[in-house]
C-alpha atoms as one frame of an Amber mdcrd trajectory, in Angstrom:
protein
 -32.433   8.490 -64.707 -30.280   5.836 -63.399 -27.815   7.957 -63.470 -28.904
  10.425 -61.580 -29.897   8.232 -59.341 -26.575   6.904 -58.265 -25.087   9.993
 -58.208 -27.744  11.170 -55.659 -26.772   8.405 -53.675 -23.154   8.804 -54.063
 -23.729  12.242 -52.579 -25.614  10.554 -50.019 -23.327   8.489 -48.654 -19.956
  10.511 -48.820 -21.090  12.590 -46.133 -22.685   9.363 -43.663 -19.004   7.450
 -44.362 -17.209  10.245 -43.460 -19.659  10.658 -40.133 -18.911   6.934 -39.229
 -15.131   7.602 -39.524 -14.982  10.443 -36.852 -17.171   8.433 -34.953 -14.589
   5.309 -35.250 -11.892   7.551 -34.358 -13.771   9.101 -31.574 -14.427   5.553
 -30.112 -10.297   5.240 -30.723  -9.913   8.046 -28.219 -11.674   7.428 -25.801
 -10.713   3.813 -25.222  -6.644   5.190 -25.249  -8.453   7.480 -22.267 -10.051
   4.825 -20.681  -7.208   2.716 -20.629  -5.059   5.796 -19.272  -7.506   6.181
 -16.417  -7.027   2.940 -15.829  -2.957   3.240 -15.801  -3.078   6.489 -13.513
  -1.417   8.365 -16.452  -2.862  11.314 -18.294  -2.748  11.702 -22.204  -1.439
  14.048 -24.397  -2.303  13.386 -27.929   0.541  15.692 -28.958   2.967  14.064
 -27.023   3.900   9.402 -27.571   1.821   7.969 -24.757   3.031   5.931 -22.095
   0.781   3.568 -23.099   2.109   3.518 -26.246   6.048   3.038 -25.336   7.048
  -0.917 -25.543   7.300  -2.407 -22.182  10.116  -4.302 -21.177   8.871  -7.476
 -18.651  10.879  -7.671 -15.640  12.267 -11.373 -14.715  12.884 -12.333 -11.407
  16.610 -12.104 -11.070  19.479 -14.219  -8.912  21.457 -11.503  -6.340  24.666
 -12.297  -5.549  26.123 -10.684  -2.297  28.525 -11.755   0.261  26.355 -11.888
   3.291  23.229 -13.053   1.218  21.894 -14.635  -2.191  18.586 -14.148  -3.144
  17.383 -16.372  -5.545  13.543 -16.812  -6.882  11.151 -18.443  -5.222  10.993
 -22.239  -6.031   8.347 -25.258  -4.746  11.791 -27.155  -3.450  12.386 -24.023
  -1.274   9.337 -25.122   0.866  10.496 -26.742   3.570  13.754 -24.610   4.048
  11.012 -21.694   4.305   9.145 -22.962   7.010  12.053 -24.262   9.388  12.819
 -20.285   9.239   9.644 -18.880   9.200   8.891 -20.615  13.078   9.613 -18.170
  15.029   6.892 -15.953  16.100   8.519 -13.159  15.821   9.406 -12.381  12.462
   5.525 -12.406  11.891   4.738  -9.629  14.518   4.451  -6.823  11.730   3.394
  -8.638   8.461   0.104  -8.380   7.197  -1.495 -12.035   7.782  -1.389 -14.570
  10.555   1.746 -16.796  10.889   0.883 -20.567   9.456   1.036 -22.974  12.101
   0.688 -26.323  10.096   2.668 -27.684   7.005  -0.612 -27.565   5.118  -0.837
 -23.912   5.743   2.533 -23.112   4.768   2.086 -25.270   1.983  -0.838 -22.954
   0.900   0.793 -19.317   1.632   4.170 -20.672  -0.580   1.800 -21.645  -3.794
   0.306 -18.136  -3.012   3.781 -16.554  -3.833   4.558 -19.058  -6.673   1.415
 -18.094  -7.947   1.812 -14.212  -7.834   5.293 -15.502  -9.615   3.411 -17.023
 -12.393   0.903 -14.296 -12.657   4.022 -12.066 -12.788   2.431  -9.922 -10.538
   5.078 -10.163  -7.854   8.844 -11.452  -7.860   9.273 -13.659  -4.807  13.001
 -14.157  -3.621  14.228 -16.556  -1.277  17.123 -15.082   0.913  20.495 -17.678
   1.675  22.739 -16.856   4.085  26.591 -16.741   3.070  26.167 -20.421   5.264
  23.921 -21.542   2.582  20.963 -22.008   4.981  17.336 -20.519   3.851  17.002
 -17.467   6.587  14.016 -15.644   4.998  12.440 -14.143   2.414  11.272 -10.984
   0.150   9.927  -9.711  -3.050   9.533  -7.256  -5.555   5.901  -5.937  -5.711
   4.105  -3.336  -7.559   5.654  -3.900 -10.839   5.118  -1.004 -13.074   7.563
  -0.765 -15.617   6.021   1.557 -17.883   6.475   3.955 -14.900   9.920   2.332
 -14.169   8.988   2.083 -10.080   8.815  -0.907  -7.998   8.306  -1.690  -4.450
  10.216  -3.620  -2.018   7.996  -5.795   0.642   6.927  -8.972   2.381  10.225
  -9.077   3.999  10.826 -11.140   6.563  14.021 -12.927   7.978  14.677 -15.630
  10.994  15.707 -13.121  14.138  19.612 -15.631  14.273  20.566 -12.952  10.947
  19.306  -9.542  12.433  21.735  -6.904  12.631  23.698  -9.379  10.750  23.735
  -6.871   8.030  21.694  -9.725   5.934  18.586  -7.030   5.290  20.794  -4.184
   4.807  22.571  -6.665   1.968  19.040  -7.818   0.423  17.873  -3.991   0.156
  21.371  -2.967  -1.316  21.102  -5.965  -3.737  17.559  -5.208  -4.800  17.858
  -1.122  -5.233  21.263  -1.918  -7.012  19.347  -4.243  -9.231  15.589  -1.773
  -9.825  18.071   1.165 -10.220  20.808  -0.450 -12.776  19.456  -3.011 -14.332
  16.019  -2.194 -14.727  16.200   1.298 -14.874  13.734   2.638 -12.352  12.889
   5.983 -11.367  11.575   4.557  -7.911  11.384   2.379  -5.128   9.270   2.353
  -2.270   8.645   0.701   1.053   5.392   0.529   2.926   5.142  -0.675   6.317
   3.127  -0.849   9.679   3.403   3.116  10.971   3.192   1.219  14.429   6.681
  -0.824  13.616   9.555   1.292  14.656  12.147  -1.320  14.460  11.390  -1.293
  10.339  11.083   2.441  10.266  13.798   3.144  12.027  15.671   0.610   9.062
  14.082   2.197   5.911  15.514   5.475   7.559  18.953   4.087   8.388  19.285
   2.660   4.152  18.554   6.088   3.464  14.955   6.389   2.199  12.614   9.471
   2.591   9.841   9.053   4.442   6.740  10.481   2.191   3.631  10.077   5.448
   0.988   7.757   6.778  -1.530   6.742   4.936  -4.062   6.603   7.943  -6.726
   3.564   7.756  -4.290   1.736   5.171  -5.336  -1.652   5.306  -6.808  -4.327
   7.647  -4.276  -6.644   8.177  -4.228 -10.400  10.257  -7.588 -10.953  12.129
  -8.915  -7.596  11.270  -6.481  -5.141  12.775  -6.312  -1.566  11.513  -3.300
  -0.919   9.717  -1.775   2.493   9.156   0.887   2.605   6.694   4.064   4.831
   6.435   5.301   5.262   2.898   9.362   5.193   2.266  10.847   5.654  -0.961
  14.352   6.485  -2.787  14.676   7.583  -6.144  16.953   7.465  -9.408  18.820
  10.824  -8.707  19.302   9.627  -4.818  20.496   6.589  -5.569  24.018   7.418
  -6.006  24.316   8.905  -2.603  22.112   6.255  -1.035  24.607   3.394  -2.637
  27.424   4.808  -1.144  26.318   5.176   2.072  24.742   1.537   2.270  28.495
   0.328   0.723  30.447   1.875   3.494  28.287  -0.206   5.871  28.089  -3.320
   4.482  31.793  -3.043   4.848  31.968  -2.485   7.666  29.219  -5.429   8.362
  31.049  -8.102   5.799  34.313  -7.374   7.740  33.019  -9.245  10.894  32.041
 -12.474   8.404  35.380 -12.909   7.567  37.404 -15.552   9.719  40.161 -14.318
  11.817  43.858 -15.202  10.589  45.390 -18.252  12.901  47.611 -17.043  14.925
  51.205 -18.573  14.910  52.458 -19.506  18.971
């Protein structure tokens, strides 16, 4: 009878474990969709998953050019920072209210160091080829499982405008999302209202992609529509070569005439 009895059981039970595995493997799937959702990336279970692929982390790199270096973002940087960041200005287009006081600036810096830490953002300090702190920008919208990046919070001190200084830091950072880390992408956004830095993303050679219309609000509650620039892997060649020609053309002027013999 005991016998019997187990068996029953046995028969029981086969059927309710193999119940609670589908069920465990249903709860599988639907997390990996959940989590794609999350990404922006749709799953096919037939094909490896994004998700699934080993992500490389992206470090903040040093970028070595002849009319700028941009180096990360460090606390000693501080005070180089703010002597550039006084004039009013450069802070015409960004997206908060210049800092008037040390205190402020002391606050928006540990912002960027903090993004840094969080590695949410890649903060670079830009030196001129004087060695003086003249601005600054940063790599944002790290997604390197989708190998694209964006290039923003760029500003620089108005003495190294058409200096070819931003042409250099743009060259220096595709040169170094393209190359080094591989991307399929990078993108600009910027104030739709700002010509001047339309009219630039234009000039490196990026396509403008449209307006996204009631972007953001930006400094004391101003509307903000964005225009949306980007480049891509298979126009980078074409884009680098153009951007090369220029900066020679730009470096040539930094170089120091010959003395002339009497």
């Amino acid at each position: 009878m005991h016998g019997e009895a187990r068996e029953l059981l046995e028969d029981v039970r086969r059927p309710a474990l193999g119940t609670r595995h589908r069920l465990v493997a249903r709860a599988d799937e639907l997390l990996e969709v959940r989590l794609a959702l999350h990404a922006r990336v749709l799953v096919d279970r037939h094909e490896p998953s994004v998700l699934s692929r080993p992500v490389v982390e992206w470090s903040a790199p040093t970028l070595e050019g002849q009319v700028v270096r941009l180096e990360p973002l460090r606390p000693d940087h501080e005070e180089g920072l703010w002597i550039a960041s006084r004039d009013e200005r450069t802070w015409r287009w960004l997206s908060v209210v210049q800092p008037t006081t040390p205190e402020d600036w002391h606050d928006f810096v540990a912002l960027a160091l903090a993004a840094a830490s969080a590695r949410t953002e890649i903060p670079l300090v830009t030196i001129s080829h004087k060695g003086e702190v003249v601005g600054s920008t940063r790599f944002l919208a790290l997604r390197p499982e989708h190998r694209s990046v964006e290039i923003g919070w760029t500003w620089l001190h108005p003495s190294v405008w058409s200096t070819g200084a931003n042409v250099e830091a743009k060259y220096l950072q595709m040169r170094h999302a393209f190359e080094t880390w591989g991307c399929r992408r990078v993108e600009w956004k910027t104030d739709a209202q700002n010509e001047r830095s339309c009219r630039a993303l234009e000039a490196l050679g990026a396509t403008f992609e449209g307006v996204h219309r009631h972007h953001m609000l930006v400094r004391d509650g101003e509307n903000r529509d964005s225009a949306w620039y980007s480049v891509t892997d298979d126009e980078w060649p074409s884009v680098r070569s153009h951007l090369e020609a220029r900066l020679a053309t730009k470096r040539s002027r930094l170089r120091p005439e010959p003395a002339r013999s009497e």
